[in-house]
N, CA, C and O atoms as a CHARMM CRD file, in Angstrom:
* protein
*
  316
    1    1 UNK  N     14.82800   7.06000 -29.09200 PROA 1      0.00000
    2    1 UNK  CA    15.18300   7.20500 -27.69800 PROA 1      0.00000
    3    1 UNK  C     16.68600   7.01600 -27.53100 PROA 1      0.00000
    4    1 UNK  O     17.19500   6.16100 -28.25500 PROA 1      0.00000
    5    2 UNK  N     17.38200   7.60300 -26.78800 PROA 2      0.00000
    6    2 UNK  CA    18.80900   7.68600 -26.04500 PROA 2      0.00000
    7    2 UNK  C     18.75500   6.73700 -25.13000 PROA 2      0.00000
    8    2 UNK  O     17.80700   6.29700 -24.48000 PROA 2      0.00000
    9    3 UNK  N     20.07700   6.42300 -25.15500 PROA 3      0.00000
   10    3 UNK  CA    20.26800   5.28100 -23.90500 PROA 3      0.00000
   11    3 UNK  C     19.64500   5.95700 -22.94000 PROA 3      0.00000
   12    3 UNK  O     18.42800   5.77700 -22.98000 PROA 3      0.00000
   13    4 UNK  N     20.11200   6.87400 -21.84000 PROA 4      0.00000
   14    4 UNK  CA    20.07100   7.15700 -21.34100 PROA 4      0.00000
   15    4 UNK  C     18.26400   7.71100 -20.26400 PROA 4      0.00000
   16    4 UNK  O     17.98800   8.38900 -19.27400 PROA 4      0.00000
   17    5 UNK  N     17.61900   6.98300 -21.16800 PROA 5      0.00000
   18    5 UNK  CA    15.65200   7.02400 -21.11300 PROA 5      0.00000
   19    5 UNK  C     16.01900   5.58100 -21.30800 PROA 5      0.00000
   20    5 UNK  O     15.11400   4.82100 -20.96200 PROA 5      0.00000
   21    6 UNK  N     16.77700   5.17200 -21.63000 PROA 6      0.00000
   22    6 UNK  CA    16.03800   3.47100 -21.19700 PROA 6      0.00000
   23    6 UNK  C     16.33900   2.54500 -20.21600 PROA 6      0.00000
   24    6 UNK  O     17.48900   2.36200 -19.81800 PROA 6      0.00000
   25    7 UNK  N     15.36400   1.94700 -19.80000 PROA 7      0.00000
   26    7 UNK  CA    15.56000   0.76200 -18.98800 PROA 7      0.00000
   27    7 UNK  C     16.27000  -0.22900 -18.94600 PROA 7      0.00000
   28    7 UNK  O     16.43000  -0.68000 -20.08000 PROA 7      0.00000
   29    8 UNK  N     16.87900  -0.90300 -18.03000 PROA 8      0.00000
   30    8 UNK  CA    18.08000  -1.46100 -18.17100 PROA 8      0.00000
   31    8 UNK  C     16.98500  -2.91900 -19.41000 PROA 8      0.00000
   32    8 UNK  O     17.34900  -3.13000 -20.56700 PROA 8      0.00000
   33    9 UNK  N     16.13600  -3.43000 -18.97200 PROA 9      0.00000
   34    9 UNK  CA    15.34500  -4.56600 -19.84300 PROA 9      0.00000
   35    9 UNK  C     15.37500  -3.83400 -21.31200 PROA 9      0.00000
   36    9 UNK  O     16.17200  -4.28900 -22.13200 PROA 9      0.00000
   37   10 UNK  N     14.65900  -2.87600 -21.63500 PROA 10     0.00000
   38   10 UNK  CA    15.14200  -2.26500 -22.93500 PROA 10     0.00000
   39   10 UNK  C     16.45500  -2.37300 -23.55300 PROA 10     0.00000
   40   10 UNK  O     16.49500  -2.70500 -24.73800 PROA 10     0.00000
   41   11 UNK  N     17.79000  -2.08600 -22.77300 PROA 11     0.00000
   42   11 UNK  CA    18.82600  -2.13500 -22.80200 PROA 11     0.00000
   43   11 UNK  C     19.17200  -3.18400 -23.46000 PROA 11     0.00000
   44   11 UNK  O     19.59200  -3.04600 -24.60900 PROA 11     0.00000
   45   12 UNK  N     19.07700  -4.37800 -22.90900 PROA 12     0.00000
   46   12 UNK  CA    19.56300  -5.85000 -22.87100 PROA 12     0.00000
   47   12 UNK  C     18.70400  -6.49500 -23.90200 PROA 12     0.00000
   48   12 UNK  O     19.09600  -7.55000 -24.40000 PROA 12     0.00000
   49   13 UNK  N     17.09600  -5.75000 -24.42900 PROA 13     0.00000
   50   13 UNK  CA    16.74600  -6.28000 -25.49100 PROA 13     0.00000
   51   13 UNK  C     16.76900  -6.11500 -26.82900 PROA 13     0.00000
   52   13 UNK  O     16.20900  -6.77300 -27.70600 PROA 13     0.00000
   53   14 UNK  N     17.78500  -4.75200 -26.93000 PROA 14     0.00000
   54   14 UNK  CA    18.53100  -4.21900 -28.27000 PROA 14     0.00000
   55   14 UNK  C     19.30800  -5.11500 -28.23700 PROA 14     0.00000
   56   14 UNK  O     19.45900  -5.81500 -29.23800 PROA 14     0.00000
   57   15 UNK  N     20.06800  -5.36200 -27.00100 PROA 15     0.00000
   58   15 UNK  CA    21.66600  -5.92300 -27.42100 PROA 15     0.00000
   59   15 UNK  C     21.02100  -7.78100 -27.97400 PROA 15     0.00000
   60   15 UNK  O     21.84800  -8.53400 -28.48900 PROA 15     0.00000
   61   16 UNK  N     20.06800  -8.09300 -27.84300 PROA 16     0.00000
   62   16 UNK  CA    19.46400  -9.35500 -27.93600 PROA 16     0.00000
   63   16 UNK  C     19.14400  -9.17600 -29.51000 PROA 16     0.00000
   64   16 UNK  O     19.63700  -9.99100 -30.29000 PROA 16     0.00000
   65   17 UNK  N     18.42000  -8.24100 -29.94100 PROA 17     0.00000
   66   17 UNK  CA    18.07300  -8.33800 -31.15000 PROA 17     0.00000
   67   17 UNK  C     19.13800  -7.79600 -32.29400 PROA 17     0.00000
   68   17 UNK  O     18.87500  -7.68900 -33.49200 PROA 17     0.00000
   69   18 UNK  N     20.28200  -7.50700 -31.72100 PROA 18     0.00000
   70   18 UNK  CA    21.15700  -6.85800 -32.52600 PROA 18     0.00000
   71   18 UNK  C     21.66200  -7.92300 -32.69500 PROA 18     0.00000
   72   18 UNK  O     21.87200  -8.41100 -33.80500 PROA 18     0.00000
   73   19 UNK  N     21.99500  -8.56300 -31.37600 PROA 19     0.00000
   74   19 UNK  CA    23.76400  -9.84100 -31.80900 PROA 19     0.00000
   75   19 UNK  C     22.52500 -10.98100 -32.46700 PROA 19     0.00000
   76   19 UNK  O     23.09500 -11.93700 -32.99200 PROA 19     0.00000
   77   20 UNK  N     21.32300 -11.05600 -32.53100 PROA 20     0.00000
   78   20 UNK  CA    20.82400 -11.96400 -33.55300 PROA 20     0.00000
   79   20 UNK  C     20.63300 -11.61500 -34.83800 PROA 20     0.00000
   80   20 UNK  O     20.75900 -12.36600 -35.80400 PROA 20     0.00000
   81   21 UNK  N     20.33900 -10.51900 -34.85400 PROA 21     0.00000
   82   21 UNK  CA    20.40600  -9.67500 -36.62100 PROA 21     0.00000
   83   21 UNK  C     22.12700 -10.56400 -37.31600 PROA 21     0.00000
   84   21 UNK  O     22.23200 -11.41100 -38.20300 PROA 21     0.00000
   85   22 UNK  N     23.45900  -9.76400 -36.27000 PROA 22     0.00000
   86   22 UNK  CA    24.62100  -9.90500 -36.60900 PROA 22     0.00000
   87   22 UNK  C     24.79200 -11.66400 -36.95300 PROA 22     0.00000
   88   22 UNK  O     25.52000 -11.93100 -37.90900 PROA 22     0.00000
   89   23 UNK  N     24.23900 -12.66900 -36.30900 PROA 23     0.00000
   90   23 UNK  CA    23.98000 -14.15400 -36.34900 PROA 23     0.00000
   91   23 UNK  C     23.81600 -14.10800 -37.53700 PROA 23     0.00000
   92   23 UNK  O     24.68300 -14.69000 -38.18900 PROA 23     0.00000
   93   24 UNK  N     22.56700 -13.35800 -38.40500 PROA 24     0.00000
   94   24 UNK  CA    21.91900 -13.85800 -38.80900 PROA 24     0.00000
   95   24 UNK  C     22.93500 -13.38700 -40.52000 PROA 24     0.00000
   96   24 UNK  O     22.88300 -13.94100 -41.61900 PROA 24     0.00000
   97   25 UNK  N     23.46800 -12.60400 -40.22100 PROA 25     0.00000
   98   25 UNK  CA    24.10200 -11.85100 -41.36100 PROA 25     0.00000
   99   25 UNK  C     25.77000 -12.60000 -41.46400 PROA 25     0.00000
  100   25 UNK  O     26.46100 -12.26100 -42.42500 PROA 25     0.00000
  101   26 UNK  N     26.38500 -13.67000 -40.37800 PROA 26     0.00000
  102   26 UNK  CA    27.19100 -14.12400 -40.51600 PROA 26     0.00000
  103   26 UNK  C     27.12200 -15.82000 -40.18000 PROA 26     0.00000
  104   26 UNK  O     27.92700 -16.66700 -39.79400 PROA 26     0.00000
  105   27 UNK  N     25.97700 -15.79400 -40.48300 PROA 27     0.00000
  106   27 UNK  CA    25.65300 -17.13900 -41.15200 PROA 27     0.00000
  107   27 UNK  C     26.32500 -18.43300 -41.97300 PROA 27     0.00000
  108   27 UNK  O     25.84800 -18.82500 -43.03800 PROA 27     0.00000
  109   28 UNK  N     27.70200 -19.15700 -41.23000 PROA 28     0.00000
  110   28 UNK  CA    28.17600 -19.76200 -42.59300 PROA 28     0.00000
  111   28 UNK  C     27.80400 -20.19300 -43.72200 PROA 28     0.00000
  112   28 UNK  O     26.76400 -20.84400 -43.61700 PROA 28     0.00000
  113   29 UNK  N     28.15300 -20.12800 -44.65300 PROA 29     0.00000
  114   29 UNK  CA    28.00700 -20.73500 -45.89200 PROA 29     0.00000
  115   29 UNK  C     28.20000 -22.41400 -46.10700 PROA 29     0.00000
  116   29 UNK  O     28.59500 -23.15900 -45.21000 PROA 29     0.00000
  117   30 UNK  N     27.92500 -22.75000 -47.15500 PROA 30     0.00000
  118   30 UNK  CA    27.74000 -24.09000 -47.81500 PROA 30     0.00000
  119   30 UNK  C     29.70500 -24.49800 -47.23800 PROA 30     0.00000
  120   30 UNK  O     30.02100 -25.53900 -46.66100 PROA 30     0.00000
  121   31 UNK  N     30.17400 -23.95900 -47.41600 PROA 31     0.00000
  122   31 UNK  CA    31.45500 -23.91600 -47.34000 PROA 31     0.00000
  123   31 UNK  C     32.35300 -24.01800 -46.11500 PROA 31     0.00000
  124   31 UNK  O     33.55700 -24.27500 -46.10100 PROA 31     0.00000
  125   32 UNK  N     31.63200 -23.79600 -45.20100 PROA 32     0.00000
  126   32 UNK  CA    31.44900 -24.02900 -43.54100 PROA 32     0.00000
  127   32 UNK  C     32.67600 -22.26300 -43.23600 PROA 32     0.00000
  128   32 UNK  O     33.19000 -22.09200 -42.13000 PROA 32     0.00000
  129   33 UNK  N     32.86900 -21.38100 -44.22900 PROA 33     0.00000
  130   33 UNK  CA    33.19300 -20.02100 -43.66100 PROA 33     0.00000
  131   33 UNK  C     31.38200 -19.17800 -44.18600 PROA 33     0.00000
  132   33 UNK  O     30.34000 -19.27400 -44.83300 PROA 33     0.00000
  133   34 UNK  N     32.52200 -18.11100 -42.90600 PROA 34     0.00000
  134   34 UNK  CA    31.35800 -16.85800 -43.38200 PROA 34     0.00000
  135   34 UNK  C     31.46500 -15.83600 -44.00900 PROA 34     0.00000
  136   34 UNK  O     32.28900 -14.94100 -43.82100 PROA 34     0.00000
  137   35 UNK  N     30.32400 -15.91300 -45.10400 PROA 35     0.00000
  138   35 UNK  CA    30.40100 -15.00300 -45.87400 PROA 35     0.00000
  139   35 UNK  C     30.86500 -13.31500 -46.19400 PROA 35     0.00000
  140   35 UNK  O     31.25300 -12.63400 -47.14300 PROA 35     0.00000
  141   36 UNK  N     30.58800 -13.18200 -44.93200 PROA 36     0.00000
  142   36 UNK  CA    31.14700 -11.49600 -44.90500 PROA 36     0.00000
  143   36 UNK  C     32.64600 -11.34800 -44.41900 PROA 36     0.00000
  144   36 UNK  O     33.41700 -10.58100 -44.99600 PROA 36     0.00000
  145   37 UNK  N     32.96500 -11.99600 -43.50300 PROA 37     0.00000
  146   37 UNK  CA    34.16600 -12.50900 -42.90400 PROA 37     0.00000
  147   37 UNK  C     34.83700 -13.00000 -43.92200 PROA 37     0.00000
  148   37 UNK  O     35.71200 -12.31400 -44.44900 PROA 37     0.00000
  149   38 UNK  N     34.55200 -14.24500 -44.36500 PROA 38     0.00000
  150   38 UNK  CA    35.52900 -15.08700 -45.46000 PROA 38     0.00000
  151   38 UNK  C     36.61900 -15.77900 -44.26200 PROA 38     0.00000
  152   38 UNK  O     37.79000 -15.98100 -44.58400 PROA 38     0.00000
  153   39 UNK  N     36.16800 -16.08800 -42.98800 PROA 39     0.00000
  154   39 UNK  CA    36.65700 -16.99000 -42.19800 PROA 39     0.00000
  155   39 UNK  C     36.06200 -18.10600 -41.58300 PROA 39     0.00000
  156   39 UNK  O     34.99600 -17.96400 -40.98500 PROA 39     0.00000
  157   40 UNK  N     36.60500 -19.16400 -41.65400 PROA 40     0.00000
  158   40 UNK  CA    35.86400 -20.44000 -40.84600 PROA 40     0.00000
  159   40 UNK  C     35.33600 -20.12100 -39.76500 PROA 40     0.00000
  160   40 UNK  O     34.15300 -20.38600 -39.54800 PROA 40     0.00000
  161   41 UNK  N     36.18800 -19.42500 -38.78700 PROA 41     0.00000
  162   41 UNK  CA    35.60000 -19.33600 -37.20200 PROA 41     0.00000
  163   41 UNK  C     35.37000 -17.96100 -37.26500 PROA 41     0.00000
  164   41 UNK  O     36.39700 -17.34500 -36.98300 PROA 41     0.00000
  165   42 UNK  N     34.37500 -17.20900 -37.53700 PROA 42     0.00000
  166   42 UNK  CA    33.82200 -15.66300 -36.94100 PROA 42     0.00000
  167   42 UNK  C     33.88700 -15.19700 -35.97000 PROA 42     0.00000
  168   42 UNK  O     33.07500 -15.43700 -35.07700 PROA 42     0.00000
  169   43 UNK  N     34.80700 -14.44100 -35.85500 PROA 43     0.00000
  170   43 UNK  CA    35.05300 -13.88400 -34.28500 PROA 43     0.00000
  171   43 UNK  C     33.79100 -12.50100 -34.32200 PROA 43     0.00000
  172   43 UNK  O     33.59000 -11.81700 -33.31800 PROA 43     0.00000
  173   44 UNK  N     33.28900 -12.35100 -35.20500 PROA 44     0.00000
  174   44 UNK  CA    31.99600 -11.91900 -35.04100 PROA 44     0.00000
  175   44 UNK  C     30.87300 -12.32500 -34.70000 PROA 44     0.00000
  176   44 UNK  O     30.34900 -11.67500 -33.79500 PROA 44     0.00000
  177   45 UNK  N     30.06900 -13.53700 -35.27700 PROA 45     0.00000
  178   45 UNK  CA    29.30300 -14.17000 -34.49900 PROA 45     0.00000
  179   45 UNK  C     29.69400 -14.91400 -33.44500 PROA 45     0.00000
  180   45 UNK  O     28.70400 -15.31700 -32.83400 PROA 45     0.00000
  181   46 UNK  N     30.97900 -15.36400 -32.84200 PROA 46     0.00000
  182   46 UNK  CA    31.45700 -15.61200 -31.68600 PROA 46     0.00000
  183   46 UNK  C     31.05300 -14.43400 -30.33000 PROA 46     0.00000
  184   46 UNK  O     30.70300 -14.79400 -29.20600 PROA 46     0.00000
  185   47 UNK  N     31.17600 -13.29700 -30.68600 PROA 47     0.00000
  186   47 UNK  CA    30.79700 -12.02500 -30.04700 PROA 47     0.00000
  187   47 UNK  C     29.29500 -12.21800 -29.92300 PROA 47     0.00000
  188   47 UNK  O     28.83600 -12.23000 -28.78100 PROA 47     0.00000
  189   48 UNK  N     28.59300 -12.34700 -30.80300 PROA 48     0.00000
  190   48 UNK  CA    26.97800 -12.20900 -30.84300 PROA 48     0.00000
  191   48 UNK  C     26.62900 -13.40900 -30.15200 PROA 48     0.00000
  192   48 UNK  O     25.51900 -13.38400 -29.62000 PROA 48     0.00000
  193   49 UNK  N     27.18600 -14.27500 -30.05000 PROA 49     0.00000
  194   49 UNK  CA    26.73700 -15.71000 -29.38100 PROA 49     0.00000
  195   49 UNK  C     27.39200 -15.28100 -27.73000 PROA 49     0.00000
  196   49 UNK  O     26.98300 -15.78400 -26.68400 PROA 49     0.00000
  197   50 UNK  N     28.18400 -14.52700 -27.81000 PROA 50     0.00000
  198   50 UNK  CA    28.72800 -14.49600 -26.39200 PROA 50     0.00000
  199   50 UNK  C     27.51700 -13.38100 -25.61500 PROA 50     0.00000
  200   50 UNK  O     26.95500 -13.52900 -24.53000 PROA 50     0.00000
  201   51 UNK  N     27.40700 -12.47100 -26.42500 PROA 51     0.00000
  202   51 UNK  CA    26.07400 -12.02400 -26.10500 PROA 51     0.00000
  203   51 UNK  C     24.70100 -12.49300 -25.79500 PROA 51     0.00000
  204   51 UNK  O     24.24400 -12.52600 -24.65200 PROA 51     0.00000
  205   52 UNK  N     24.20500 -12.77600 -26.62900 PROA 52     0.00000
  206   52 UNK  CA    23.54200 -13.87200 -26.30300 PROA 52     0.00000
  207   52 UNK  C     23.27600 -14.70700 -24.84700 PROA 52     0.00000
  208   52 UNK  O     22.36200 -14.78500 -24.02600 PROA 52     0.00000
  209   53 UNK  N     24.59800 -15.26900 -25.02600 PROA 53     0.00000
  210   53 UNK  CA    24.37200 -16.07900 -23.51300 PROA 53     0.00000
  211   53 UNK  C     24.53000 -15.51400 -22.36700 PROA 53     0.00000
  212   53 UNK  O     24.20100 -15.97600 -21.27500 PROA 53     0.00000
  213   54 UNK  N     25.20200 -14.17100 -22.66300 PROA 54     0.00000
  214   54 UNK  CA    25.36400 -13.70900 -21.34800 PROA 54     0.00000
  215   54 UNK  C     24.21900 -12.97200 -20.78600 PROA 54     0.00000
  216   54 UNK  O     24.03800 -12.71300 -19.59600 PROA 54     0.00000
  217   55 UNK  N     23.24100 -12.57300 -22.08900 PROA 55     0.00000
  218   55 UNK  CA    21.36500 -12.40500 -22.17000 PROA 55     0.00000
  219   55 UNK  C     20.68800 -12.69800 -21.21000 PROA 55     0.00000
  220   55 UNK  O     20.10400 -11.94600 -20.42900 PROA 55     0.00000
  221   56 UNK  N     20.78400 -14.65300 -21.24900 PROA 56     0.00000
  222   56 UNK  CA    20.50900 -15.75100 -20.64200 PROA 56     0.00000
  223   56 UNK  C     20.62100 -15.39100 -19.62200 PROA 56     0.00000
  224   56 UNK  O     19.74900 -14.91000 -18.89800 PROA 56     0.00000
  225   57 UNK  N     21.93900 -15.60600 -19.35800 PROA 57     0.00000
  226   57 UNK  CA    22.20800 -16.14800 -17.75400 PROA 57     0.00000
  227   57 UNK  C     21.89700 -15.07100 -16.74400 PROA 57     0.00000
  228   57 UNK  O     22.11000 -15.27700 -15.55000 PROA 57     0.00000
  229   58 UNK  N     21.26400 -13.61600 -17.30000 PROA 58     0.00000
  230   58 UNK  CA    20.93000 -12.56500 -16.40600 PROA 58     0.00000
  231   58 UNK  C     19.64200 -12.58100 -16.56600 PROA 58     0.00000
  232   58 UNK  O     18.84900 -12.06400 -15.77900 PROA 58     0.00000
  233   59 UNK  N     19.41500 -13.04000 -17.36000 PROA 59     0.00000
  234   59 UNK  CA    17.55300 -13.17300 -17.42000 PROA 59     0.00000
  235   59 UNK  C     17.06900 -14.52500 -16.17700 PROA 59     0.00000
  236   59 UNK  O     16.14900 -14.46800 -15.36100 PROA 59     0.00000
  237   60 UNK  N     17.92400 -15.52300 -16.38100 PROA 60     0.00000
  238   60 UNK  CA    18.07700 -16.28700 -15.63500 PROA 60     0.00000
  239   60 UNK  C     17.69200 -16.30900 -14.06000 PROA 60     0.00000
  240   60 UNK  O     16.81500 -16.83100 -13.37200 PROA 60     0.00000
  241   61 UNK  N     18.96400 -15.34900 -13.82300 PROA 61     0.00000
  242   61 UNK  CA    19.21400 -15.05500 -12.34200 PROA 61     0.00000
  243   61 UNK  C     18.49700 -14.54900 -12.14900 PROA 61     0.00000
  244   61 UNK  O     17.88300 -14.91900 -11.14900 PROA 61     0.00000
  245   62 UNK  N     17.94400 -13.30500 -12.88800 PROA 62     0.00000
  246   62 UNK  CA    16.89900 -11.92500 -12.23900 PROA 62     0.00000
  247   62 UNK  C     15.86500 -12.32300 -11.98500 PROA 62     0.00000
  248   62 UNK  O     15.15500 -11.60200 -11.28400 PROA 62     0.00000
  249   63 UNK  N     15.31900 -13.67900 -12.46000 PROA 63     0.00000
  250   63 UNK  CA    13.68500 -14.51000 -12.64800 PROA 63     0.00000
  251   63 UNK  C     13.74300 -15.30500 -11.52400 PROA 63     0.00000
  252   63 UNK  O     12.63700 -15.39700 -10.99200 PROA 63     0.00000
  253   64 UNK  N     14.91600 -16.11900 -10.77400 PROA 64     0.00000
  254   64 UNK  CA    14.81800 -17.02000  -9.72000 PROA 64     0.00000
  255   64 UNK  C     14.33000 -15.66400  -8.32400 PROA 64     0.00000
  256   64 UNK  O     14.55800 -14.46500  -8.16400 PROA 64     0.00000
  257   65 UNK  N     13.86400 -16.33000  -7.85900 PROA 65     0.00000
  258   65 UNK  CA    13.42600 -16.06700  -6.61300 PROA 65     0.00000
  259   65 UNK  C     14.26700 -16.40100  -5.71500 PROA 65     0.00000
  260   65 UNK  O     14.69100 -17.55000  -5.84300 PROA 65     0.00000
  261   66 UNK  N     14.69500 -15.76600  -4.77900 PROA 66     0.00000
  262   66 UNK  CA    15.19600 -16.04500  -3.17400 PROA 66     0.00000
  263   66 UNK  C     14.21100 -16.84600  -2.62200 PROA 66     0.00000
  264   66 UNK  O     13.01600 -16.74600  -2.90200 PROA 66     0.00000
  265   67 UNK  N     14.85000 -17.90300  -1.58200 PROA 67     0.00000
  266   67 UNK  CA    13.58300 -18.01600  -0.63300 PROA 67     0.00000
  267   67 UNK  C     13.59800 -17.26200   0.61400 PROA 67     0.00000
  268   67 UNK  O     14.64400 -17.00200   1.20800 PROA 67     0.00000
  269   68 UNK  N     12.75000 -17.00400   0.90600 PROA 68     0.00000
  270   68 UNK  CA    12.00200 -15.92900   2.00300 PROA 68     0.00000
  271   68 UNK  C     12.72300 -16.59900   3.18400 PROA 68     0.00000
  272   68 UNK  O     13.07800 -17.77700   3.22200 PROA 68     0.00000
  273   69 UNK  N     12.90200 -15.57000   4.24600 PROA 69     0.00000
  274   69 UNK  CA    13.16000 -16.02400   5.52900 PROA 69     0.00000
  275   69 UNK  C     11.52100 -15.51300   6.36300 PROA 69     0.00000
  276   69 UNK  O     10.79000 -14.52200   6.35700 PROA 69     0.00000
  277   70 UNK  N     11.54000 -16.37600   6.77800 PROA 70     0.00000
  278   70 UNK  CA    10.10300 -16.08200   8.00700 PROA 70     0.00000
  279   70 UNK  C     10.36900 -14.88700   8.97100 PROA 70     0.00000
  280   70 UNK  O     11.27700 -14.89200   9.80200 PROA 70     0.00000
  281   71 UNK  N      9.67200 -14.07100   8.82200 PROA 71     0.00000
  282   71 UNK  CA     9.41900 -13.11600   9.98000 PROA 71     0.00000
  283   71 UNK  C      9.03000 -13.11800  11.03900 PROA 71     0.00000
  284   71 UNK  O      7.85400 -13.44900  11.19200 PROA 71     0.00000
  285   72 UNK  N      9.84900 -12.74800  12.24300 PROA 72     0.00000
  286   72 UNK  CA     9.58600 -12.91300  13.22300 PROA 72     0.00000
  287   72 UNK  C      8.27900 -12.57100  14.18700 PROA 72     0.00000
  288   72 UNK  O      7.75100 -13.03000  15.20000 PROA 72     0.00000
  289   73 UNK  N      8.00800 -11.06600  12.88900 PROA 73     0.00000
  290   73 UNK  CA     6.56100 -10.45700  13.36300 PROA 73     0.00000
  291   73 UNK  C      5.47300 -11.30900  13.19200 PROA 73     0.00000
  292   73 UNK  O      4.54200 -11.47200  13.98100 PROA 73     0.00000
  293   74 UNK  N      5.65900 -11.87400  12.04500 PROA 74     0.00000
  294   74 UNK  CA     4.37400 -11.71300  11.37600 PROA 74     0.00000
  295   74 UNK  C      3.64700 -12.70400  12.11100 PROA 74     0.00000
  296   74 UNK  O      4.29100 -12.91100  13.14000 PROA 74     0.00000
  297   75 UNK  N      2.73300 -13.33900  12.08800 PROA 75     0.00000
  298   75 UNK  CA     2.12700 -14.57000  12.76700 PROA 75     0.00000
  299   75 UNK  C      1.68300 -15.82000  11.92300 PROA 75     0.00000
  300   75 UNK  O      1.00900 -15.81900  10.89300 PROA 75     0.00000
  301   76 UNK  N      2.22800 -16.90400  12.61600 PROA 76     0.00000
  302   76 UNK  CA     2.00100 -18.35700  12.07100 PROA 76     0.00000
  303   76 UNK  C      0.18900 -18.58600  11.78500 PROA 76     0.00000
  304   76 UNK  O     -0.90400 -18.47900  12.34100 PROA 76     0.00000
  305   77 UNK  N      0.86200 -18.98000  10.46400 PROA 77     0.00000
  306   77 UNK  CA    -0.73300 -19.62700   9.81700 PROA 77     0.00000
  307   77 UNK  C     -1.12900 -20.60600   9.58300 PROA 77     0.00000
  308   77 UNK  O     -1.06400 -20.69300   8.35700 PROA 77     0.00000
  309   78 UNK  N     -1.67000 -21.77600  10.10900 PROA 78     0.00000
  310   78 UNK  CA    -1.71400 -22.62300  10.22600 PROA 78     0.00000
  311   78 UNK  C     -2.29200 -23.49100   9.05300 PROA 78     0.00000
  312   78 UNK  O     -3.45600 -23.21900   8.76000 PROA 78     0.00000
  313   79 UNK  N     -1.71300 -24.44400   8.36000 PROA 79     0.00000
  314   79 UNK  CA    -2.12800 -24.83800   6.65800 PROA 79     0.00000
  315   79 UNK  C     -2.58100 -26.05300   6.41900 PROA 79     0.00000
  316   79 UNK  O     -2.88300 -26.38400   5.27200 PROA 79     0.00000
């Protein structure tokens, strides 16, 4: 499938399973760098972690609920 057939949730769950693949492939070593890099701080898995959270925090938001304002139509129900 093309971007362009997918859903924005599809969307956001490539980019989820990709920047964890990329995690998973820049993994430090015993040595506290990473292996493919050959740098202490990975500005590659820095990217995949920034992904990541930014995952979160829209999964986050999109799941909270508003609270409702009462309608003026509708009629009181007594509880």
């Amino acid at each position: 499938m093309t971007a362009p057939f997918l859903s924005l949730t599809q969307i956001r769950n490539r980019l989820i399973l990709t920047a964890r693949a990329i995690l998973r492939d820049h993994r430090t070593g015993p040595d506290g760098r990473c292996p493919a890099c050959r740098t202490p701080d990975c500005p590659v898995a820095a990217a995949a972690r920034n992904v990541l959270n930014a995952a979160e925090e829209v999964q986050q938001r999109s799941t909270a609920t508003q609270p409702t304002k009462p309608d003026r139509d509708d009629p009181q129900q007594d509880v």
